[in-house]
VEXFI-658448 format. One record per atom (N, C-alpha, C, O, CB): residue number from 1; residue in one letter; atom name; x, y, z. Coordinates in steps of 0.1 Angstrom, whole numbers. Glycine has a CB too. Layout:
residues N
+-----+------+------+-------+-------+-------+
!  nr ! rest ! atom !    c1 !    c2 !    c3 !
+-----+------+------+-------+-------+-------+
! NUM !    a !   CA !     X !     Y !     Z !
...
+-----+------+------+-------+-------+-------+
end
This chain:
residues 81
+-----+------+------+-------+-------+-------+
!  nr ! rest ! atom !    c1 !    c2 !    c3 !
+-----+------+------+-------+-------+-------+
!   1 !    x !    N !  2841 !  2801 !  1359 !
!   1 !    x !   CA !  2835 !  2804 !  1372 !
!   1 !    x !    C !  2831 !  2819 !  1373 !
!   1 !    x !    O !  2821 !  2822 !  1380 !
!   1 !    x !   CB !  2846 !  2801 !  1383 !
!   2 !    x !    N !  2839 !  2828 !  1366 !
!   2 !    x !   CA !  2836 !  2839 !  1365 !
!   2 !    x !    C !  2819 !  2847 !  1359 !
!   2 !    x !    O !  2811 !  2856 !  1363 !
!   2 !    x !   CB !  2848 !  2842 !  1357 !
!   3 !    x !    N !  2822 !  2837 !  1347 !
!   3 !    x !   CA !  2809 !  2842 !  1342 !
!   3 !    x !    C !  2800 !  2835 !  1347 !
!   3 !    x !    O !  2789 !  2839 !  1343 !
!   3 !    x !   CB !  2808 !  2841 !  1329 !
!   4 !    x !    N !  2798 !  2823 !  1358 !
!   4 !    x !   CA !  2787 !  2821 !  1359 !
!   4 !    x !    C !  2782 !  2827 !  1374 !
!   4 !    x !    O !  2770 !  2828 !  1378 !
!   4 !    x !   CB !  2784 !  2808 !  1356 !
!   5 !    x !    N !  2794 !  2829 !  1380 !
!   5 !    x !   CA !  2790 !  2839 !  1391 !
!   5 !    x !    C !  2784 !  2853 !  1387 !
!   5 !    x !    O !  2779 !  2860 !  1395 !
!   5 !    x !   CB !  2803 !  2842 !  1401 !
!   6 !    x !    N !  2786 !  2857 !  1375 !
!   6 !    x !   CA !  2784 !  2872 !  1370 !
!   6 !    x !    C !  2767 !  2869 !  1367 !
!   6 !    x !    O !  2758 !  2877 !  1370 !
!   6 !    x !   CB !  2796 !  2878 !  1354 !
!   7 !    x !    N !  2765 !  2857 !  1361 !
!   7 !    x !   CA !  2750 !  2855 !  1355 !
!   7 !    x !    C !  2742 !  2853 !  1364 !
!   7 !    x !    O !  2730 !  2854 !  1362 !
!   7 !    x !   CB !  2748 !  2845 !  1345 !
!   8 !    x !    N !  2749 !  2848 !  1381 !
!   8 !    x !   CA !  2737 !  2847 !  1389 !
!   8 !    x !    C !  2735 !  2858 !  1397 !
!   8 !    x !    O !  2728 !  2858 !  1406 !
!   8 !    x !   CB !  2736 !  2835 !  1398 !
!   9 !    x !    N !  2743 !  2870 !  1394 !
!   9 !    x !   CA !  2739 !  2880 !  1400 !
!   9 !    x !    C !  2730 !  2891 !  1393 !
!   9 !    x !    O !  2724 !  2901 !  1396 !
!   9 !    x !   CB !  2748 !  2885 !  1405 !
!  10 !    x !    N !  2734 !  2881 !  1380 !
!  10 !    x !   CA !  2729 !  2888 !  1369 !
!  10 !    x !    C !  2737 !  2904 !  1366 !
!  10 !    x !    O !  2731 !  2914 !  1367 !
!  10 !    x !   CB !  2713 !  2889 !  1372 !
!  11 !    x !    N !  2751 !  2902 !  1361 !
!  11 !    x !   CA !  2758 !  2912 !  1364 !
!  11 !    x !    C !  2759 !  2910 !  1349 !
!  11 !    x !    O !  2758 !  2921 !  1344 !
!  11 !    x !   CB !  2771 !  2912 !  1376 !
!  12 !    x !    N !  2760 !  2903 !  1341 !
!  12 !    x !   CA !  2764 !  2903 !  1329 !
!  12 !    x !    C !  2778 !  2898 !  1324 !
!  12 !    x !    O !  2786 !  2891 !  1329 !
!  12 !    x !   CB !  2763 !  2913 !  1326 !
!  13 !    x !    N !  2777 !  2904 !  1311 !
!  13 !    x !   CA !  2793 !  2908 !  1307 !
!  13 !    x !    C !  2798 !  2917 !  1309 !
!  13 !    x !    O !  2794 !  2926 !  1302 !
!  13 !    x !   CB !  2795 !  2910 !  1297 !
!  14 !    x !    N !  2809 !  2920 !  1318 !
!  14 !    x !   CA !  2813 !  2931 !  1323 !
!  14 !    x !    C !  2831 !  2931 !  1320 !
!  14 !    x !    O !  2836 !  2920 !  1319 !
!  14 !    x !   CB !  2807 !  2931 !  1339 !
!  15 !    x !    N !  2840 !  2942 !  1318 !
!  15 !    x !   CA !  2852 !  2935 !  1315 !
!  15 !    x !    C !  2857 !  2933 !  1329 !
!  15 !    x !    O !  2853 !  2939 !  1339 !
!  15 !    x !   CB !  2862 !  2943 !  1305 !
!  16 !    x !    N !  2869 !  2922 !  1327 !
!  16 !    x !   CA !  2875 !  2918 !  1337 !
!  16 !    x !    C !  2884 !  2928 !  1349 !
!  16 !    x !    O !  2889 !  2924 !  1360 !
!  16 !    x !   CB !  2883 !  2909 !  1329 !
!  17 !    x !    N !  2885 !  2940 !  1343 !
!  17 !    x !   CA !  2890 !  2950 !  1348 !
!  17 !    x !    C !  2888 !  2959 !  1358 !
!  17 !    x !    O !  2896 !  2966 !  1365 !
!  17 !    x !   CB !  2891 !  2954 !  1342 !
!  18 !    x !    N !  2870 !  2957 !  1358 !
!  18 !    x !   CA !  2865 !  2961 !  1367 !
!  18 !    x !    C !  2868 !  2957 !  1382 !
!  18 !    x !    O !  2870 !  2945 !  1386 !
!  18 !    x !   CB !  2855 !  2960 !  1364 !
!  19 !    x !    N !  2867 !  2969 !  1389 !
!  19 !    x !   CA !  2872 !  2966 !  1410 !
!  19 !    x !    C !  2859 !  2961 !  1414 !
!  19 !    x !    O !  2848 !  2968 !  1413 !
!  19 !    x !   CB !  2877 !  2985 !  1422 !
!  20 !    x !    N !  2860 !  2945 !  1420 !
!  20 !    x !   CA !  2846 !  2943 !  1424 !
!  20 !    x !    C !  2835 !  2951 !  1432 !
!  20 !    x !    O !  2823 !  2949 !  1435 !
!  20 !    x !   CB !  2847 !  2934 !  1429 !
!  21 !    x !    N !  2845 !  2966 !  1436 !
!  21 !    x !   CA !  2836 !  2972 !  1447 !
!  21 !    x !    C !  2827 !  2979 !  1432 !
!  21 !    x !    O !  2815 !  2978 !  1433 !
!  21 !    x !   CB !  2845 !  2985 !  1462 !
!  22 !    x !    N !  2832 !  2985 !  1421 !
!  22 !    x !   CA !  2825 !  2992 !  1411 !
!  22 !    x !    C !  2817 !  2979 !  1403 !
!  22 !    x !    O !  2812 !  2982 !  1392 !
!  22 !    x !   CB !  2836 !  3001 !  1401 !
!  23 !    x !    N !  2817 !  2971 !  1406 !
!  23 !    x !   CA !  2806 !  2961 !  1402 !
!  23 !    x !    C !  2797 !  2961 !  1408 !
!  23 !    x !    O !  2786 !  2958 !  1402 !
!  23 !    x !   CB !  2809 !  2950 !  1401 !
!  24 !    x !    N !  2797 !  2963 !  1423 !
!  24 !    x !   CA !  2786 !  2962 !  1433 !
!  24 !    x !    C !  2779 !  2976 !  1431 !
!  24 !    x !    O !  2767 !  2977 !  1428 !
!  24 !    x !   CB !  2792 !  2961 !  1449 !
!  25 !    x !    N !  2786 !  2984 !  1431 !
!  25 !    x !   CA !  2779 !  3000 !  1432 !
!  25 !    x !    C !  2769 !  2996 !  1419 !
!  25 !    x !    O !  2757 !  2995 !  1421 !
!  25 !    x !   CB !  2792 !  3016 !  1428 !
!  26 !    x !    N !  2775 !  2995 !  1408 !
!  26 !    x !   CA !  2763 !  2993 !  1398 !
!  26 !    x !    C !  2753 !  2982 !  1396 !
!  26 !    x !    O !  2741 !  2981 !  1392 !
!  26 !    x !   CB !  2768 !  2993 !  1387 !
!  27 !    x !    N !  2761 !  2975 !  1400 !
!  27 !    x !   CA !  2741 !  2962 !  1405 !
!  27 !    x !    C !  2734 !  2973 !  1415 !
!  27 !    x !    O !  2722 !  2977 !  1413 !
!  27 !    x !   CB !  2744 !  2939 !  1421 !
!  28 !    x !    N !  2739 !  2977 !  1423 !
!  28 !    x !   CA !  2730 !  2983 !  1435 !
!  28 !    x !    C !  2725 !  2995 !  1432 !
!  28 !    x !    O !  2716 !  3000 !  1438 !
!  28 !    x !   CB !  2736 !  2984 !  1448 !
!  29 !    x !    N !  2733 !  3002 !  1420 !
!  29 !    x !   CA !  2720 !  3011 !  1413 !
!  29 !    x !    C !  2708 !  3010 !  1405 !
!  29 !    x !    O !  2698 !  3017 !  1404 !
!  29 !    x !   CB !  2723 !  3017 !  1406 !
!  30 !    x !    N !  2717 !  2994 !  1399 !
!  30 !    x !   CA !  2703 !  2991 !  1390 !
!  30 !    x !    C !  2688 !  2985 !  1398 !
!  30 !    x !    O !  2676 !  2984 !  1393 !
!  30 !    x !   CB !  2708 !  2979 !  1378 !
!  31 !    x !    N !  2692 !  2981 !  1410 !
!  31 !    x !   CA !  2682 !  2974 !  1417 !
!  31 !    x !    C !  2676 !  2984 !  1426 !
!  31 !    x !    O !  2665 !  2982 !  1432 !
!  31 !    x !   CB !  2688 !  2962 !  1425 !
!  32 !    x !    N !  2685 !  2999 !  1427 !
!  32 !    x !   CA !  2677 !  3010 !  1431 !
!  32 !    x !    C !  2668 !  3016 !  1423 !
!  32 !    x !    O !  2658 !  3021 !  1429 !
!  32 !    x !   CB !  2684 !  3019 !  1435 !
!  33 !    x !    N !  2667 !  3018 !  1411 !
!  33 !    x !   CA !  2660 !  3021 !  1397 !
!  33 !    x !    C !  2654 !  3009 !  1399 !
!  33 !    x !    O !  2644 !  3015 !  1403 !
!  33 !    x !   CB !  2669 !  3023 !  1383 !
!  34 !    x !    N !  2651 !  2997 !  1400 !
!  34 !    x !   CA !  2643 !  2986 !  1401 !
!  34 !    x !    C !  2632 !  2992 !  1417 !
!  34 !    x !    O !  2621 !  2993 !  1421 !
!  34 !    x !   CB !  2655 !  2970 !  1402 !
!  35 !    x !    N !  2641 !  2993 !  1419 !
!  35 !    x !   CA !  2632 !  2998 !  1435 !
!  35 !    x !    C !  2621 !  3011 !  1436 !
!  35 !    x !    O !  2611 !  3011 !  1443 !
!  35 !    x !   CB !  2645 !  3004 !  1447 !
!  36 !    x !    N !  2626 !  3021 !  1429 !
!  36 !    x !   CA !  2619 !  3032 !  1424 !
!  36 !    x !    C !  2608 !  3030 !  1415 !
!  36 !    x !    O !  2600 !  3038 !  1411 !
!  36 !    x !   CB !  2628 !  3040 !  1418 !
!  37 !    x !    N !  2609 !  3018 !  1412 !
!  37 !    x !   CA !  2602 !  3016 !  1395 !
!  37 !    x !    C !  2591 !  3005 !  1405 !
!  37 !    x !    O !  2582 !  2999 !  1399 !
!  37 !    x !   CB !  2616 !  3005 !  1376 !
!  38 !    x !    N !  2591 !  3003 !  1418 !
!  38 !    x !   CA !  2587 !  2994 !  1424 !
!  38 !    x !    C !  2574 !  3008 !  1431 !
!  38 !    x !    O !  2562 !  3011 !  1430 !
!  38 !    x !   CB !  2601 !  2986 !  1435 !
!  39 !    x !    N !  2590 !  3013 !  1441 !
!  39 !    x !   CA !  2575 !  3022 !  1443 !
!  39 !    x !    C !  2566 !  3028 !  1438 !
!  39 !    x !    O !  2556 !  3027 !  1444 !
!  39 !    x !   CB !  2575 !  3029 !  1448 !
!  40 !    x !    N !  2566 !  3034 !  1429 !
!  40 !    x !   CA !  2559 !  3039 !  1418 !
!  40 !    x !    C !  2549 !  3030 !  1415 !
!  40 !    x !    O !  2537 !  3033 !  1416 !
!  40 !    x !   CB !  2567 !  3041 !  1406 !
!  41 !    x !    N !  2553 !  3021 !  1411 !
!  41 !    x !   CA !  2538 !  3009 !  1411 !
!  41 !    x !    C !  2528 !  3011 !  1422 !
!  41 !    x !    O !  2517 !  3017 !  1421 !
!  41 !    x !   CB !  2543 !  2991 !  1415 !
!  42 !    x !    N !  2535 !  3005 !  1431 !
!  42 !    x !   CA !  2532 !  3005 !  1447 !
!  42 !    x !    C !  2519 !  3019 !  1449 !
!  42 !    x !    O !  2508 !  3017 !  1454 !
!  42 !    x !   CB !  2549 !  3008 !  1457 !
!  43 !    x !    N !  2525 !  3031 !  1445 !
!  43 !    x !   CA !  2518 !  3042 !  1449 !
!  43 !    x !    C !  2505 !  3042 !  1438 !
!  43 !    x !    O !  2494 !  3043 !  1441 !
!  43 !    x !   CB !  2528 !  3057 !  1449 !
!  44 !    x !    N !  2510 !  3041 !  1426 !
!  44 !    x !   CA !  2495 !  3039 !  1419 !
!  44 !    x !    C !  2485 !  3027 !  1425 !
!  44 !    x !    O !  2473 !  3030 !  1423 !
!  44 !    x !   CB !  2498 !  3035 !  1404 !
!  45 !    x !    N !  2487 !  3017 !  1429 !
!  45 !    x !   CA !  2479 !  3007 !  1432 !
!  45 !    x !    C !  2474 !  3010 !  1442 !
!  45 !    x !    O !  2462 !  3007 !  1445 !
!  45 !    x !   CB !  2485 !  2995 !  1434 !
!  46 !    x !    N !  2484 !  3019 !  1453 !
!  46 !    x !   CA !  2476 !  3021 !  1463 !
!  46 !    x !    C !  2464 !  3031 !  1465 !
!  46 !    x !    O !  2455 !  3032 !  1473 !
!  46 !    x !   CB !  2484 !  3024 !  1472 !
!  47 !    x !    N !  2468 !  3041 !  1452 !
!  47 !    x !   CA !  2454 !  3050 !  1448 !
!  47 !    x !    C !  2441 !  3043 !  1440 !
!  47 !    x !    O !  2430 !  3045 !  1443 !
!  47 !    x !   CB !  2460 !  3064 !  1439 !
!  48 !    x !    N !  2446 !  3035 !  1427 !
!  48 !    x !   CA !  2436 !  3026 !  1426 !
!  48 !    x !    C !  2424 !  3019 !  1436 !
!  48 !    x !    O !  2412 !  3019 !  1434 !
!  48 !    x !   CB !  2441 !  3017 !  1421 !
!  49 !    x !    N !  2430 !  3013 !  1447 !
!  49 !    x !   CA !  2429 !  3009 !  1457 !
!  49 !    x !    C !  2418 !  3017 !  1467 !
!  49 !    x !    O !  2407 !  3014 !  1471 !
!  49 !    x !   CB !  2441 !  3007 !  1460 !
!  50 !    x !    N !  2423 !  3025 !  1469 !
!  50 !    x !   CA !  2415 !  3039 !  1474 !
!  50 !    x !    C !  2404 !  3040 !  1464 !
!  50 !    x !    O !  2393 !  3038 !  1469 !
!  50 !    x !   CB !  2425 !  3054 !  1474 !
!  51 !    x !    N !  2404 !  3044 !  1449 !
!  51 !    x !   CA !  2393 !  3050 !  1447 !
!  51 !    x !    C !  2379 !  3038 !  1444 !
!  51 !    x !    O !  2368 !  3042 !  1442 !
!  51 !    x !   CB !  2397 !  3060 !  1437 !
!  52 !    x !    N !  2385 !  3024 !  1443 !
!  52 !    x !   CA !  2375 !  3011 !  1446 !
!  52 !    x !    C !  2372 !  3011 !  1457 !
!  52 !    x !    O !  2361 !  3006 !  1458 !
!  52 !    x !   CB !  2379 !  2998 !  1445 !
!  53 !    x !    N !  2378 !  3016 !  1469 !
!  53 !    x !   CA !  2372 !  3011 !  1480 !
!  53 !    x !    C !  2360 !  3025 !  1478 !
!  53 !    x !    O !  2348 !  3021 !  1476 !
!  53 !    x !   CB !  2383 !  3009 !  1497 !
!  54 !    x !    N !  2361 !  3037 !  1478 !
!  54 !    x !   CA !  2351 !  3043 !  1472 !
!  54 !    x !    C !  2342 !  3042 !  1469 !
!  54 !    x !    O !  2332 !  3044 !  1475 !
!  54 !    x !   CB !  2353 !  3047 !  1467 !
!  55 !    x !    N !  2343 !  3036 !  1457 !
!  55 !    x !   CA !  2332 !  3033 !  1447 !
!  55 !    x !    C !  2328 !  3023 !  1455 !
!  55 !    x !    O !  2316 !  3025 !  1457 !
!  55 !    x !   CB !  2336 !  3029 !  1432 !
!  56 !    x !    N !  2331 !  3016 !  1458 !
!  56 !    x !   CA !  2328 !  3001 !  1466 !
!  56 !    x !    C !  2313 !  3009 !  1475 !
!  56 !    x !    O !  2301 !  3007 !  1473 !
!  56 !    x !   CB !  2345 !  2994 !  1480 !
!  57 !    x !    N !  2320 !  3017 !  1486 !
!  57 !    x !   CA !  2312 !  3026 !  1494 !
!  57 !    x !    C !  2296 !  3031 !  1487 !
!  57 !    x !    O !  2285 !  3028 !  1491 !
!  57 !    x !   CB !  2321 !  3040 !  1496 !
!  58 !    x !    N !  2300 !  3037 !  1475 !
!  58 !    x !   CA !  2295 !  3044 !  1470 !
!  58 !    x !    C !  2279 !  3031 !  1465 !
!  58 !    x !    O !  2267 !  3031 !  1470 !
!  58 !    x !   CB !  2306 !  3052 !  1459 !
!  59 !    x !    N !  2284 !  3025 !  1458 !
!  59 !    x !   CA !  2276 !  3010 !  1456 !
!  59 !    x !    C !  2268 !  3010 !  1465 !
!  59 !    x !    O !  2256 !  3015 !  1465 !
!  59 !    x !   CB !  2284 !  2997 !  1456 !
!  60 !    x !    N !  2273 !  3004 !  1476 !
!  60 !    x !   CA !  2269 !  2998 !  1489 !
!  60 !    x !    C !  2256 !  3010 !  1495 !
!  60 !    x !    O !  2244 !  3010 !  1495 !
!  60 !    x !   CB !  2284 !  2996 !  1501 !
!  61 !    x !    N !  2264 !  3018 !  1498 !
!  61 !    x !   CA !  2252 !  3032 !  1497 !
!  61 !    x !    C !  2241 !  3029 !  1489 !
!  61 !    x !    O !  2232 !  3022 !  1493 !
!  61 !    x !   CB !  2259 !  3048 !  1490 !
!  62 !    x !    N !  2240 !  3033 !  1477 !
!  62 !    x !   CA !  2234 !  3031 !  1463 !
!  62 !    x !    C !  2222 !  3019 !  1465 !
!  62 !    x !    O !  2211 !  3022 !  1466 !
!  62 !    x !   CB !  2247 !  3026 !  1452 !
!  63 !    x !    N !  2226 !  3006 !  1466 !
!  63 !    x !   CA !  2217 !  2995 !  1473 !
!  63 !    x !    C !  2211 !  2995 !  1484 !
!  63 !    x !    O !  2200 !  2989 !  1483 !
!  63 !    x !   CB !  2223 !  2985 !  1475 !
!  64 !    x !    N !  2213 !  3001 !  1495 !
!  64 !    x !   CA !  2208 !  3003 !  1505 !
!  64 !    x !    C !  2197 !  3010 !  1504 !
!  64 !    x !    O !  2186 !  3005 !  1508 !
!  64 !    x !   CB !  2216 !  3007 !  1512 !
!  65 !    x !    N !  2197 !  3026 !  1499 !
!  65 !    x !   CA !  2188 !  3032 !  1496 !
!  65 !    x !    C !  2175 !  3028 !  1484 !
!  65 !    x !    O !  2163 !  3029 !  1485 !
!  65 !    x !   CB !  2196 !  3040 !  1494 !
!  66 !    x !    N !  2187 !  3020 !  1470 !
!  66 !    x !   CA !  2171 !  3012 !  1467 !
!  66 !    x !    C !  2166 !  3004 !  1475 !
!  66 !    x !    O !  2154 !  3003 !  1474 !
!  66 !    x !   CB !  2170 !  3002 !  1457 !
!  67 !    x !    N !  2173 !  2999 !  1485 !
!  67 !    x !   CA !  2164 !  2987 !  1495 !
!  67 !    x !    C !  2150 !  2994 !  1500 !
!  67 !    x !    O !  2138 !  2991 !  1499 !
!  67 !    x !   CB !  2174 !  2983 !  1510 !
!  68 !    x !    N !  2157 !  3003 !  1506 !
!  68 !    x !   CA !  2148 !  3016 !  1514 !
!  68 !    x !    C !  2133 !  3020 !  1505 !
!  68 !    x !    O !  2121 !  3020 !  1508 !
!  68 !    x !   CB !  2161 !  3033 !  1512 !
!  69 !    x !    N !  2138 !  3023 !  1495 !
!  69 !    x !   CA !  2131 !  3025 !  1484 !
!  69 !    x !    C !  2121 !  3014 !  1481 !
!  69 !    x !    O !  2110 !  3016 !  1485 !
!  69 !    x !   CB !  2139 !  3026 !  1472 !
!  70 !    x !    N !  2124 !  3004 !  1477 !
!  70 !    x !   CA !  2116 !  2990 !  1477 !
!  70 !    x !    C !  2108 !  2983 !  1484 !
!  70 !    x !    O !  2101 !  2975 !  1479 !
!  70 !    x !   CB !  2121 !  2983 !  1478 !
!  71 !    x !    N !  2108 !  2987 !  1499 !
!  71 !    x !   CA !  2103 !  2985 !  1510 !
!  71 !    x !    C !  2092 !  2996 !  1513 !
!  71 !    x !    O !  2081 !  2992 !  1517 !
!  71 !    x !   CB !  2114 !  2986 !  1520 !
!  72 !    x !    N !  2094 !  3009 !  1510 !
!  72 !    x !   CA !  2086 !  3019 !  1510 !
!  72 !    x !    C !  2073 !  3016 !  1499 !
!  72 !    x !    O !  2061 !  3016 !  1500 !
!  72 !    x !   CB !  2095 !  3031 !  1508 !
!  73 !    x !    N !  2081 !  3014 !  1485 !
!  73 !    x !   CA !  2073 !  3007 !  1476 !
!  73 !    x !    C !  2060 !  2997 !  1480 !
!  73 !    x !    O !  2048 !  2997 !  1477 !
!  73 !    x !   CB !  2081 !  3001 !  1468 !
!  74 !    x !    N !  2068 !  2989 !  1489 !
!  74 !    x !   CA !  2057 !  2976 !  1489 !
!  74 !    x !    C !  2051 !  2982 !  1505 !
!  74 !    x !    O !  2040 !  2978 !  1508 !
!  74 !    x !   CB !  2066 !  2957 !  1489 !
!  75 !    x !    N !  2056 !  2989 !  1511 !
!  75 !    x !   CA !  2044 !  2988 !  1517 !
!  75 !    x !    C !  2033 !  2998 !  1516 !
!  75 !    x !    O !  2022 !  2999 !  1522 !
!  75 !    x !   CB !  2046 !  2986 !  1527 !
!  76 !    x !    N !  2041 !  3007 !  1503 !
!  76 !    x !   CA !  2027 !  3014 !  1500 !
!  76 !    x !    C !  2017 !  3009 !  1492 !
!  76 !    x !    O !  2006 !  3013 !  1488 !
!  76 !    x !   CB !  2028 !  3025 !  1495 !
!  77 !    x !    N !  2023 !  3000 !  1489 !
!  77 !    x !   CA !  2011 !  2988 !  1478 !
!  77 !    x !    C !  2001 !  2981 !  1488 !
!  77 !    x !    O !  1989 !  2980 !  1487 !
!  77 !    x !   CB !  2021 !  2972 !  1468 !
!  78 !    x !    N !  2007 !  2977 !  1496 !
!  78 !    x !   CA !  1999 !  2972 !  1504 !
!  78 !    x !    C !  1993 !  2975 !  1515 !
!  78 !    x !    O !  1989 !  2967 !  1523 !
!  78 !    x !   CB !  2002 !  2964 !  1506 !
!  79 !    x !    N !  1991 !  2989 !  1517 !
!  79 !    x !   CA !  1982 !  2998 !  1522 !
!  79 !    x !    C !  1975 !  3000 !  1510 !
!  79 !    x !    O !  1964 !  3003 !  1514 !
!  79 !    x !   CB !  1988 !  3010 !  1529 !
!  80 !    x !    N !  1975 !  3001 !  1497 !
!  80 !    x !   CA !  1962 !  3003 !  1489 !
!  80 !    x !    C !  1956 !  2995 !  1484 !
!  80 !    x !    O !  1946 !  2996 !  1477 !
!  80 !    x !   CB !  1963 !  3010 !  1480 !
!  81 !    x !    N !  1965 !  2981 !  1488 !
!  81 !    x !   CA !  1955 !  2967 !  1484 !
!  81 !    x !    C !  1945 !  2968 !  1498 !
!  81 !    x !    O !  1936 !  2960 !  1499 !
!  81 !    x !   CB !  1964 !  2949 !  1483 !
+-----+------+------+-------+-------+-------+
end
């Protein structure tokens, strides 16, 4: 019973000796180091994120102005037809 309460907390092999409060303290560090390792993700994705929507901008700009361009084109063609 022991060990399979330990495996669904995913606590491991741990010796029997341990005070369940020093079993808790250390799941709950490792899931703070899981948490840190979370945010850290989190903050890069959210700058990725940022610099696509950028670029995104930047695009969108970019087409517009060929549009601009294109339009100007044709209708200077067809003031010299």
């Amino acid at each position: 019973l022991e060990d399979f309460r330990e495996s669904q907390l995913g606590l491991g092999h741990r010796p029997l000796h341990l005070h369940p409060a020093a079993i808790i303290e250390e799941r709950l560090a490792v899931q703070h180091g899981e948490i840190q390792g979370l945010l850290g993700d989190n903050q890069s994705f959210a700058a990725t994120h940022v610099a696509l929507k950028q670029e995104l901008e930047a695009a969108q700009h970019e087409l517009q102005r060929m549009a601009h361009f294109k339009d100007s084109l044709r209708a200077d063609t067809e003031v010299r037809m």
